[in-house]
KEGUZA-992857 format. One record per residue (C-alpha): residue number from 1; x negated, y, z negated; residue in one letter. Coordinates in steps of 0.1 Angstrom, whole numbers, plus 5000, padded with zeros to 4 digits. Layout:
% KEGUZA-992857
i | east | north | up | aa
NUM | X | Y | Z | A .
...
***
This chain:
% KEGUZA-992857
i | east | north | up | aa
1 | 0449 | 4761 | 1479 | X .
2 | 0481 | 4758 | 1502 | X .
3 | 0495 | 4782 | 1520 | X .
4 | 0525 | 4797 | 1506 | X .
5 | 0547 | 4823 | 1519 | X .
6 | 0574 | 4843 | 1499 | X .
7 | 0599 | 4874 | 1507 | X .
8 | 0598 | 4896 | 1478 | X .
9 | 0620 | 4926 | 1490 | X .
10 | 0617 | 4924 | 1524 | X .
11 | 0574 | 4920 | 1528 | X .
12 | 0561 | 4887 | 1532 | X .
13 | 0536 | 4876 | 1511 | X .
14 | 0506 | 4851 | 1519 | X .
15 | 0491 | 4835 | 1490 | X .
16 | 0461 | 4805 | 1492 | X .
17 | 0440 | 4806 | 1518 | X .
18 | 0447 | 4815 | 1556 | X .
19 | 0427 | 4796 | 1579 | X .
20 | 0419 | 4775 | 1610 | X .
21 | 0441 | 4746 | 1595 | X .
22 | 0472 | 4759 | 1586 | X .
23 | 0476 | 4790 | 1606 | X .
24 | 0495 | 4777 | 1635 | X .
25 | 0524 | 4771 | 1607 | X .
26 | 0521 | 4809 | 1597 | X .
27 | 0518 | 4821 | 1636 | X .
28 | 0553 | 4799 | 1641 | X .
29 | 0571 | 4812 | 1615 | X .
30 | 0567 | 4845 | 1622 | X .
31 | 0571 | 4844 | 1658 | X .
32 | 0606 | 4833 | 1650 | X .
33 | 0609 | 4861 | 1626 | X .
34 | 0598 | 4887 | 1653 | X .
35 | 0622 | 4872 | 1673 | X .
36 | 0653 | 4881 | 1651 | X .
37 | 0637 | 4912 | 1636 | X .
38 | 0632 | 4948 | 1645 | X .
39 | 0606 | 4952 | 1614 | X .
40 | 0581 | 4928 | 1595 | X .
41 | 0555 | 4941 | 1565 | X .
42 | 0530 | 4913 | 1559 | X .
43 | 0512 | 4914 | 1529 | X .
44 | 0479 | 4899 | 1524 | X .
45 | 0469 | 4913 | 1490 | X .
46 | 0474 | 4879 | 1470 | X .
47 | 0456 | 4858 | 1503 | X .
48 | 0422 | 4844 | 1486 | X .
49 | 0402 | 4837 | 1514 | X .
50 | 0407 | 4838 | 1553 | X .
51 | 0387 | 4830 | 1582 | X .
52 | 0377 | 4843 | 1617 | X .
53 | 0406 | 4820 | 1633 | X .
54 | 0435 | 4837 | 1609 | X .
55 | 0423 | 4875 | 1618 | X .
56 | 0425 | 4863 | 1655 | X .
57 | 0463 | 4853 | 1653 | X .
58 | 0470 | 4884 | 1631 | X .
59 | 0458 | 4901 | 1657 | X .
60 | 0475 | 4886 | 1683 | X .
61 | 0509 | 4887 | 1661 | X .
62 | 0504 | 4923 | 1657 | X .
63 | 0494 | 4927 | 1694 | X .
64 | 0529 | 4910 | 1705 | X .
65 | 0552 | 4928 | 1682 | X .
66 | 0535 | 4960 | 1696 | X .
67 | 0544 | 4953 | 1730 | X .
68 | 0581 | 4940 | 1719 | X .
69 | 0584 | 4978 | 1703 | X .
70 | 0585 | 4960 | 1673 | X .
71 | 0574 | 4975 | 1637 | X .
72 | 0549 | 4947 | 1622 | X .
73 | 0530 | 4960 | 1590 | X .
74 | 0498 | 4944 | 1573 | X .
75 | 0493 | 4954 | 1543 | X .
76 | 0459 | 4939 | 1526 | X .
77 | 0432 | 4965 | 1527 | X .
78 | 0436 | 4964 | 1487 | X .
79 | 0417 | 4928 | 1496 | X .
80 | 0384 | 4937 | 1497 | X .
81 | 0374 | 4903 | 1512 | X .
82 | 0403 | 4903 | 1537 | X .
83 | 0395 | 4937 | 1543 | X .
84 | 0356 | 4931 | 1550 | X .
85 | 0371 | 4900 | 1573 | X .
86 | 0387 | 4926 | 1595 | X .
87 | 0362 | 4950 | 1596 | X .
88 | 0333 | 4925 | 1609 | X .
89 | 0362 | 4913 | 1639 | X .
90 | 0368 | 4948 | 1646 | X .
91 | 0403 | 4943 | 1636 | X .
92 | 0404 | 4965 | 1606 | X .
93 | 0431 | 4993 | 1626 | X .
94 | 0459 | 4969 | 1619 | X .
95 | 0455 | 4968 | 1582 | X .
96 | 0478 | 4994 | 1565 | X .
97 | 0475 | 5009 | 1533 | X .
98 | 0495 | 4991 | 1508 | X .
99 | 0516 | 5020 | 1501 | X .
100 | 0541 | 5023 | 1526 | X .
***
């Protein structure tokens, strides 16, 4: 499924699947949003399936905001398989709960 990517309110949803071939796209288009932003929320709730590479450039988007003092929300531990992803990477401290 293709990657699609949609601002409903002001969080950006992910839907298809995240992975090793399409998430340079996603890592571009939101380091141009951290750029001009002071706040992202990134759901992953409607993201069916995502892989080891994905989780790594979460991480590394989350990372970067962080050190910018920027506010950069994941939402997705609703998921349970995005969630489990997290957890085996050690990563699962940058999910949020999906209430805000």
């Amino acid at each position: 499924m293709a990657l699609e990517i949609t601002n409903n309110a002001g969080i950006y949803e992910i839907k298809g699947d995240l992975n090793s071939q399409n998430v340079l796209s996603l890592n571009n288009h939101f380091e141009t949003l951290l750029e001009r932003s002071k706040m992202i929320t990134l759901s992953l709730n409607k993201l069916i399936d995502i892989d080891t590479s994905a989780v790594s450039a979460l991480a590394s988007l989350y990372k970067k905001a962080m050190s910018h003092n920027k506010v950069f929300y994941i939402i997705g531990q609703e998921n349970s398989k995005i969630n489990a992803e997290f957890h085996t990477q050690k990563l699962s401290y940058i999910l949020r709960s999906d209430v805000l």
